[in-house]
C-alpha positions, 0 to 999 in steps of 0.5 A: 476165436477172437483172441486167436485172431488179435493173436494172429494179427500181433504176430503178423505186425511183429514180423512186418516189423522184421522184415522192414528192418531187414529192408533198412539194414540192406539199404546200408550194406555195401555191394560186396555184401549184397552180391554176395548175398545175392549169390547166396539167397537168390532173389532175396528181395522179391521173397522179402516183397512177397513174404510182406505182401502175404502177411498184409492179407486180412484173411484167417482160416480157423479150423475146428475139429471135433467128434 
């Protein structure tokens, strides 16, 4: 379980990582793009700001199943 756990957490870290890259490449683009991106994906900031937020939590479900 613990290896499943530590696998959990790298994946998290990874997309963590993901998403504050997104973050920067906003921060650089023109608003041309962004409002067109906004037309697109609405709220697309929020998402990214939710999506973190959920990836922060410490929480593991484990399922086991068996006979």
């Amino acid at each position: 379980m613990s290896e499943a756990r530590d696998e959990d957490n790298w994946k998290r870290q990874a997309l963590l990582k993901v998403y504050s890259d997104t973050e920067d490449c906003l921060k650089k683009m023109d608003d041309k793009i962004l409002a067109l991106l906004q037309k697109n994906v609405p709220n697309f900031k929020e998402k990214i700001k939710n999506h973190q937020a959920h990836l922060k939590r410490k929480e593991y479900f484990i399922l086991v199943a068996g006979k």
